[in-house]
C-alpha positions as CSV (number, residue, x, y, z in Angstrom):
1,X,69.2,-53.8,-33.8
2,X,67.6,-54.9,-37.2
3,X,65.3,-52.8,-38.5
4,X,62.8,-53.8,-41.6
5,X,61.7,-50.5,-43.6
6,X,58.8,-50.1,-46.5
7,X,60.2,-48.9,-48.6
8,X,58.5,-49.6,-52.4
9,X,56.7,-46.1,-52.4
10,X,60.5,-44.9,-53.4
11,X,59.8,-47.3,-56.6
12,X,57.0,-44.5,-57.9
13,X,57.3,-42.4,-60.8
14,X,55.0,-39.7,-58.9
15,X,56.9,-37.8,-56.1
16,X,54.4,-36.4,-53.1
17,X,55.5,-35.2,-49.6
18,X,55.0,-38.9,-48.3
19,X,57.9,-40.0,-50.6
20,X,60.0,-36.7,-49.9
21,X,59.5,-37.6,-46.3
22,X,60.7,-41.3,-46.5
23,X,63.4,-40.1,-48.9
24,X,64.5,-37.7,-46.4
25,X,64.6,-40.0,-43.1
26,X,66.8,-42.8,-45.3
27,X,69.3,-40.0,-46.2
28,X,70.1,-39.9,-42.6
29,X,69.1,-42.8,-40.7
30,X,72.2,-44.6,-41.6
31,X,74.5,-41.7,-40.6
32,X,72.7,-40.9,-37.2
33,X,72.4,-44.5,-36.1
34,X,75.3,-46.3,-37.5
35,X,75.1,-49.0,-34.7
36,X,72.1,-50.1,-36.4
37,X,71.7,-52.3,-39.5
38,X,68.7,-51.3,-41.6
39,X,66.8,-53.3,-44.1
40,X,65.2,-51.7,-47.0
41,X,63.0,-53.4,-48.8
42,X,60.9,-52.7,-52.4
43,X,59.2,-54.3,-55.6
44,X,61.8,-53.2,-58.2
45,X,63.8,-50.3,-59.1
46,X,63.8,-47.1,-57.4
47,X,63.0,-43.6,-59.4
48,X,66.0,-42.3,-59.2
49,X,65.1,-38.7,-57.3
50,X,64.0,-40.8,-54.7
51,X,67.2,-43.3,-54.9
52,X,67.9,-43.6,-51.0
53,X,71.8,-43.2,-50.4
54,X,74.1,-46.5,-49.9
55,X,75.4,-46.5,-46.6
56,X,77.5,-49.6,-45.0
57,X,74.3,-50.8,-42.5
58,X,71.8,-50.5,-45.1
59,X,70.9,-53.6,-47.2
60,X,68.9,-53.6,-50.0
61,X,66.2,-56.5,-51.0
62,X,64.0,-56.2,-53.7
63,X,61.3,-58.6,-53.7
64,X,58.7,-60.1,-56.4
65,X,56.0,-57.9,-57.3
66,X,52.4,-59.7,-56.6
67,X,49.2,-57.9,-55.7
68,X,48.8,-56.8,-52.3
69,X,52.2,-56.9,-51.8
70,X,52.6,-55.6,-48.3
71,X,50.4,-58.9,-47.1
72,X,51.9,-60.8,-49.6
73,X,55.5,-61.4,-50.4
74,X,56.4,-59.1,-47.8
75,X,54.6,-60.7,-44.8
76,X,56.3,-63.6,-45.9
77,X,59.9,-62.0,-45.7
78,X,59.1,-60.6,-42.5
79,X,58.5,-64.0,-40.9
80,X,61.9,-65.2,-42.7
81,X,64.2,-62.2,-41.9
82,X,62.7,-61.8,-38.1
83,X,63.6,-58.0,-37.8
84,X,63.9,-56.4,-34.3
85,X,61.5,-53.3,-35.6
86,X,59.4,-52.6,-38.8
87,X,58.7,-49.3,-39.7
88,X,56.0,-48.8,-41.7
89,X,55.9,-45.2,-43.3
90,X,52.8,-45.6,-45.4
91,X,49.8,-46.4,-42.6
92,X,49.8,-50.0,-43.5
93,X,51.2,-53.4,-41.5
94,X,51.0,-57.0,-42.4
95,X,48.3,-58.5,-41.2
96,X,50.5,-61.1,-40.0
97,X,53.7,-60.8,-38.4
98,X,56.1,-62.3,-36.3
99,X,54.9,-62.0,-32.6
100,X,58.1,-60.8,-31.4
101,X,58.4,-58.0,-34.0
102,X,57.6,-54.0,-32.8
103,X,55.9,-52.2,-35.2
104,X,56.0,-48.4,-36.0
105,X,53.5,-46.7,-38.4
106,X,53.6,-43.5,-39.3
107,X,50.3,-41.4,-40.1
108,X,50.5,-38.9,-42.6
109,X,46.5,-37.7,-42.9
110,X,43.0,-39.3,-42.4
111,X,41.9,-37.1,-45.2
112,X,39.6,-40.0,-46.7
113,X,37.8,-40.0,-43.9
114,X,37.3,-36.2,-43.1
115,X,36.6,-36.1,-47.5
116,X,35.5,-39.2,-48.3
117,X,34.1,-38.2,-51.2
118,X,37.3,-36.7,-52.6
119,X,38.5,-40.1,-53.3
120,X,37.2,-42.9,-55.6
121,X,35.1,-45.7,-53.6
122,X,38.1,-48.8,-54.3
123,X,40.7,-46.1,-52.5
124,X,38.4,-45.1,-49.4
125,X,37.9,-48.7,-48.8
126,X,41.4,-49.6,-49.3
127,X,43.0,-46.8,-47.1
128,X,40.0,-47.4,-44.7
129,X,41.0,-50.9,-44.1
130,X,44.7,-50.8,-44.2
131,X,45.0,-47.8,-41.9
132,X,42.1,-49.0,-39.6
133,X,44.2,-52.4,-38.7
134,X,47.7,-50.4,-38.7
135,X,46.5,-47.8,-35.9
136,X,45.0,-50.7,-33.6
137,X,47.6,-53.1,-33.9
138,X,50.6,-51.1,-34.2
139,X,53.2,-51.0,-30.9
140,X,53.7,-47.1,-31.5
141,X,52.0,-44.5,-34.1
142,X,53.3,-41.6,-35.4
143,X,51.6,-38.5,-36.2
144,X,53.2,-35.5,-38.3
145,X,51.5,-33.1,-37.1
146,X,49.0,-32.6,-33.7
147,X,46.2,-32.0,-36.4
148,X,46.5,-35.8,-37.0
149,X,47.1,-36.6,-33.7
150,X,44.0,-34.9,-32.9
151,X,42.0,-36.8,-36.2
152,X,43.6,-40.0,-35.4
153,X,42.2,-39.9,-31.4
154,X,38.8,-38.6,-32.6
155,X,38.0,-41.7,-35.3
156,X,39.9,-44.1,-32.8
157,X,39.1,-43.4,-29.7
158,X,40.4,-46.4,-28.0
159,X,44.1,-45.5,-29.1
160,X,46.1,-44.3,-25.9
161,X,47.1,-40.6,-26.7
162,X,50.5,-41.9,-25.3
163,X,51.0,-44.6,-27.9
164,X,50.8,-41.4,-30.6
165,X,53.7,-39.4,-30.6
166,X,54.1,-36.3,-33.1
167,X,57.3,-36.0,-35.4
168,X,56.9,-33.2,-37.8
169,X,58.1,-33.5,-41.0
170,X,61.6,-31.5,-41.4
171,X,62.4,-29.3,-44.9
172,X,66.2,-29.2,-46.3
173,X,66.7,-25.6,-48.2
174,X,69.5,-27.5,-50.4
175,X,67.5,-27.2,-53.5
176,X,66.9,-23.6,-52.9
177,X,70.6,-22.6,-52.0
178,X,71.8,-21.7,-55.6
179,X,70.0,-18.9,-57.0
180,X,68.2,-19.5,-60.3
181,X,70.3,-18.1,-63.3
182,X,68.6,-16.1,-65.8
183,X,69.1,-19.1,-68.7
184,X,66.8,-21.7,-66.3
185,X,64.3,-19.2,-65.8
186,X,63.7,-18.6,-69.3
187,X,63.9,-22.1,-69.7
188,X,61.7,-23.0,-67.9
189,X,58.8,-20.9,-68.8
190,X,59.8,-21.8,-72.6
191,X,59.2,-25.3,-71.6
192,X,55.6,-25.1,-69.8
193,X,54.5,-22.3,-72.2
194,X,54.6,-19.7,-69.3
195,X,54.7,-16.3,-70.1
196,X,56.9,-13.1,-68.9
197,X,53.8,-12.2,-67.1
198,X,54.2,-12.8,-63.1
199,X,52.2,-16.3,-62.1
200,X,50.3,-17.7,-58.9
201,X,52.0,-21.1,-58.4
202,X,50.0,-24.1,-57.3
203,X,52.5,-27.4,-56.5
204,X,51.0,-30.9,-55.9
205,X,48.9,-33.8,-57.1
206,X,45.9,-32.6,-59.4
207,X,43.0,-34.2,-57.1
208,X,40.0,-32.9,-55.6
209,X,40.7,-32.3,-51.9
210,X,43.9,-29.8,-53.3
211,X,40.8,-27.8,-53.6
212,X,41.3,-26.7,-57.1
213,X,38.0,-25.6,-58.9
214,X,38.0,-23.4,-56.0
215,X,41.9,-21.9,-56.8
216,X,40.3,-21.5,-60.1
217,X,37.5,-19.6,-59.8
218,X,39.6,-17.0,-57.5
219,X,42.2,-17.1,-60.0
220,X,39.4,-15.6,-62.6
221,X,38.0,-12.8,-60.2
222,X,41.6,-11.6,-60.0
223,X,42.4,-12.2,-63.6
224,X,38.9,-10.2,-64.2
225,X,40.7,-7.1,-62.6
226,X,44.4,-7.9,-63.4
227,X,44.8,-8.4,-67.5
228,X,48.6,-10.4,-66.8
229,X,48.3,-12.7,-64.3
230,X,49.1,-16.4,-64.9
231,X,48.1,-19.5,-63.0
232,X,50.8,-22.2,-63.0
233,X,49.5,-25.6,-61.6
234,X,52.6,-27.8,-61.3
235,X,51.8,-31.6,-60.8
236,X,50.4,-35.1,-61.8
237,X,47.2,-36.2,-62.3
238,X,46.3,-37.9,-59.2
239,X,42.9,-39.1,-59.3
240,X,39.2,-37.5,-60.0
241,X,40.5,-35.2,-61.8
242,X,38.3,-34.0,-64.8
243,X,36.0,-31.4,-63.0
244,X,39.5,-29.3,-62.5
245,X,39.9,-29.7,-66.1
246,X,36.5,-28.8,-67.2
247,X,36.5,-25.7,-65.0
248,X,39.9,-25.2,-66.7
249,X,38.7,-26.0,-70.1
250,X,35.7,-23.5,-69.5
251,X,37.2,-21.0,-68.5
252,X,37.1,-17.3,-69.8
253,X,40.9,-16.8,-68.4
254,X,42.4,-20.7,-70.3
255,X,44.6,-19.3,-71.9
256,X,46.1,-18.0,-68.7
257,X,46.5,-21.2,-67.1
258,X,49.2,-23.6,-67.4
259,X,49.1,-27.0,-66.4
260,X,52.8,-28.5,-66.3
261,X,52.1,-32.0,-65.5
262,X,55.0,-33.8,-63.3
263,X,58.0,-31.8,-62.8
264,X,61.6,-32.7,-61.9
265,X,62.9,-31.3,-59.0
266,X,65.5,-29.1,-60.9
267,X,62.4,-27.6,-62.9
268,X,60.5,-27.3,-59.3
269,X,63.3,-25.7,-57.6
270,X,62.8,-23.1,-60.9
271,X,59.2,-22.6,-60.9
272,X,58.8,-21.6,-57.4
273,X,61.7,-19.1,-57.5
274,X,60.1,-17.3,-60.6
275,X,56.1,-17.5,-58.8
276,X,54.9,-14.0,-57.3
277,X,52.9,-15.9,-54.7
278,X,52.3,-19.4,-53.9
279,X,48.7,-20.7,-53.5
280,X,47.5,-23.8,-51.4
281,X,44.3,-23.8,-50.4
282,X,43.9,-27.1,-49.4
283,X,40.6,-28.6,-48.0
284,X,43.1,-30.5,-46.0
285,X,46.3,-31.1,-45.3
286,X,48.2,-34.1,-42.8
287,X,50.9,-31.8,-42.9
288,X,52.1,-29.5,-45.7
289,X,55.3,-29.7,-47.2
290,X,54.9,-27.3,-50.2
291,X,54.3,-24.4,-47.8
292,X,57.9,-25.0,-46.7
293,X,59.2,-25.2,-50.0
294,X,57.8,-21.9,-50.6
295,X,59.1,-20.4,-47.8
296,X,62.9,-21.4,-48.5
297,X,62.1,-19.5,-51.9
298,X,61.1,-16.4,-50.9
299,X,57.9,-16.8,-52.3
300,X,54.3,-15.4,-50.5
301,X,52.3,-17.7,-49.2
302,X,48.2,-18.2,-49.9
303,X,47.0,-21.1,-48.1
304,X,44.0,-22.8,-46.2
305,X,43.1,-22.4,-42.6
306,X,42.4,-25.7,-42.0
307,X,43.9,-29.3,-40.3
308,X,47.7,-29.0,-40.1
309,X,48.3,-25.9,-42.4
310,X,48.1,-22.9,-39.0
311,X,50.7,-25.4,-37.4
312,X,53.0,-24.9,-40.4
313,X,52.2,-21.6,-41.3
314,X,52.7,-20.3,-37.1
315,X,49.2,-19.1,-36.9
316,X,45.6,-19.0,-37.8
317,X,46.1,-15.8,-39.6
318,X,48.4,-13.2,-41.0
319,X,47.2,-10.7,-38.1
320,X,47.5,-14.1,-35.3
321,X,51.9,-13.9,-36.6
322,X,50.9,-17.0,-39.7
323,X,53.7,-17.0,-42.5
324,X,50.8,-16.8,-45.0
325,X,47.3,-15.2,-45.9
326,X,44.7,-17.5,-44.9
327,X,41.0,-18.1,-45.0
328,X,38.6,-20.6,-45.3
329,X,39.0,-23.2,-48.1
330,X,35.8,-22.5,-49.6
331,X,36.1,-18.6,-49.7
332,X,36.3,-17.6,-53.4
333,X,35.8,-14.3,-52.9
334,X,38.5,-14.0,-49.7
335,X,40.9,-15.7,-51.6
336,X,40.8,-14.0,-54.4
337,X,41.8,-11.0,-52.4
338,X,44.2,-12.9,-50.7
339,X,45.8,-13.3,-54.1
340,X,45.7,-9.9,-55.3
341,X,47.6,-8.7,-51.9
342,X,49.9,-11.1,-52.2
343,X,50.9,-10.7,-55.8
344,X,50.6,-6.4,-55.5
345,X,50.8,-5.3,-51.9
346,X,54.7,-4.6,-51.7
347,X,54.5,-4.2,-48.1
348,X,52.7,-7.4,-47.5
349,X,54.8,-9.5,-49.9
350,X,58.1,-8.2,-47.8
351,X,56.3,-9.2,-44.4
352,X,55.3,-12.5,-45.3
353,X,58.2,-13.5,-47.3
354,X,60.3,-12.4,-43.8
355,X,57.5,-14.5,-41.7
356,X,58.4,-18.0,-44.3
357,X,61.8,-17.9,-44.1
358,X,61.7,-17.3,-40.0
359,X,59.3,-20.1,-40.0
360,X,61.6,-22.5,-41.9
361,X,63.4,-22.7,-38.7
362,X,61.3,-24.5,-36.9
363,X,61.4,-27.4,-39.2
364,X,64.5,-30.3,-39.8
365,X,65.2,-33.3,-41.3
366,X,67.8,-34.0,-39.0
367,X,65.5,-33.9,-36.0
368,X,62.7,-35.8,-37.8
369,X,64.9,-38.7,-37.9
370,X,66.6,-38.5,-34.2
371,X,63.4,-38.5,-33.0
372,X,62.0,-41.3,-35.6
373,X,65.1,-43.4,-34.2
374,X,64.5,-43.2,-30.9
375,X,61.5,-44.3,-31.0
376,X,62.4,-47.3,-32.8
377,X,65.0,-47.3,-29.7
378,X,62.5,-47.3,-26.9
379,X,59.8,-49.5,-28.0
């Protein structure tokens, strides 16, 4: 079988959970299904953390740039290479393609339409279009997590529940098997201006449905009662950013909070060994990788209890068996207590740190992608 993969989100200088996850699938794909020949195709160079792995059945094709390039010089390759399957990871498909061609799509969050205001209007419509065609015309969807599975059959009714079939995302503890020597640590905080003082640890794309402001203002009723305390917020500028950085800017505690920008995954791997507690309260979340990343580092979890984040944490509470302290996204007050336990209640930090790394199991790459494959199998 020939199968045609997306794969120019791999090109991107900013790494999310969407690139981790295709990253993750094309490191094993070629191992687990070696009787397949798989076709990767994207605009110009890979970044190199994201650099899938050469195996004998995969072929490379890096294609011309234009705008819309998915319904551009892709289409167009589609109709000339005639794969058996596409998979699309990104919830996008041609809007032409060869009549005998399956198609897979893969979900990852219909956030812009739960928060549409949490993204700029030329993104809404784009994401609005593109995923509304994908999830009618695609032969098989798939949701990673039942939280989008349950979003995508409540805004598209007329989608089969059948034709939707849930693959969560896996994790791979590799980056969190060496422990961190003494010299990274310290080089680390040198390089983000991060003190001795223990930090709360945020990891993601600065944007407003990360929920932000709202980490912030928790962060300063702790900080109000707790005269060390840092708040590390470890990512890229995604997009409508500035009120985080006015509420950052104006804050009484600024000089407490550290904003790192993009990080390499070697610097990552450091900062989330060296937080006290990691914080996530999301407004919403397709499916949550950071929680897992967090988890394989022994660090306590703070999260929301909304969309997929109970299904990755094991619960809709700490008391309900959840790997994390949750609460509603908007709570300032909750989760500013939710901090302070987690960074100074010994016998909470021990439970939940316990809970993460039990949860962990429940997640793998290697699954992921069997059951990615055989769905590309059975269509």
């Amino acid at each position: 079988m020939n199968i045609a993969i997306q794969a120019a989100d791999l090109d991107h200088a900013r790494i999310d959970g969407t690139r981790v996850y295709i990253k993750e699938l094309l490191a094993r794909f070629g191992a687990q299904a070696p009787q397949h020949d798989f076709h990767l195709y994207h605009r110009h160079a890979w970044n190199p953390e994201l650099a899938p792995p050469r195996f004998p059945n995969y072929h490379e094709h890096t294609l011309a740039a234009p705008a819309y390039w998915t319904q551009t010089r892709f289409l167009v390759e589609m109709f000339r290479a005639r794969p058996d399957v596409l998979w699309m990871p990104m919830q996008s498909l041609p809007f032409v393609r060869p009549r005998d061609m399956r198609t897979v799509v893969t979900i990852h969050d219909l956030a812009f339409k739960i928060f549409p205001s949490s993204f700029p209007a030329r993104d809404r419509r784009r994401l609005n279009l593109f995923t509304d065609f994908a999830v009618r015309h695609a032969d098989a969807l798939i949701a990673v997590s039942h939280a989008t599975k349950n979003d995508l059959l409540t805004f598209y009714p007329s989608v089969a529940p059948e034709n939707i079939t849930v693959v969560h995302h896996g994790f791979s503890t590799q980056m969190f098997a060496q422990p961190v020597t003494a010299q990274e640590h310290a080089g680390v905080r040198e390089k983000y201006g991060i003190t001795a003082a223990p930090y709360i640890l945020y990891v993601g794309a600065l944007q407003p449905r990360k929920n932000l402001v709202t980490l912030v203002r928790a962060f300063e009723r702790y900080a109000a009662a707790n005269s060390e305390v840092q708040l590390v917020l470890a990512g890229g500028k995604g997009w409508m950013w500035e009120p985080l950085m006015t509420a950052v800017q104006q804050s009484p505690y600024r000089a407490r909070i550290v904003l790192t920008g993009r990080v390499s995954f070697a610097d990552l791997r450091v900062l989330y060994a060296d937080a006290r507690v990691f914080a996530f309260p999301s407004l919403y979340e397709g499916f949550g990788i950071p929680l897992l990343e967090a988890f394989a580092a022994g660090v306590p979890v703070v999260t929301a209890d909304n969309s997929s984040l109970p299904e990755v944490a094991g619960g809709a509470s700490f008391d309900d068996g959840a790997a994390a302290l949750m609460c509603d996204a908007g709570d300032v007050g909750t989760l500013a207590a939710h901090l302070q336990h987690a960074v100074e209640d010994e016998a909470v930090r021990t439970e939940l740190i316990a809970r993460g790394r039990a949860r962990l199991g429940h997640f793998s790459w290697d699954t992921c992608a069997r059951q990615t494959l055989a769905i590309f199998e059975n269509l």
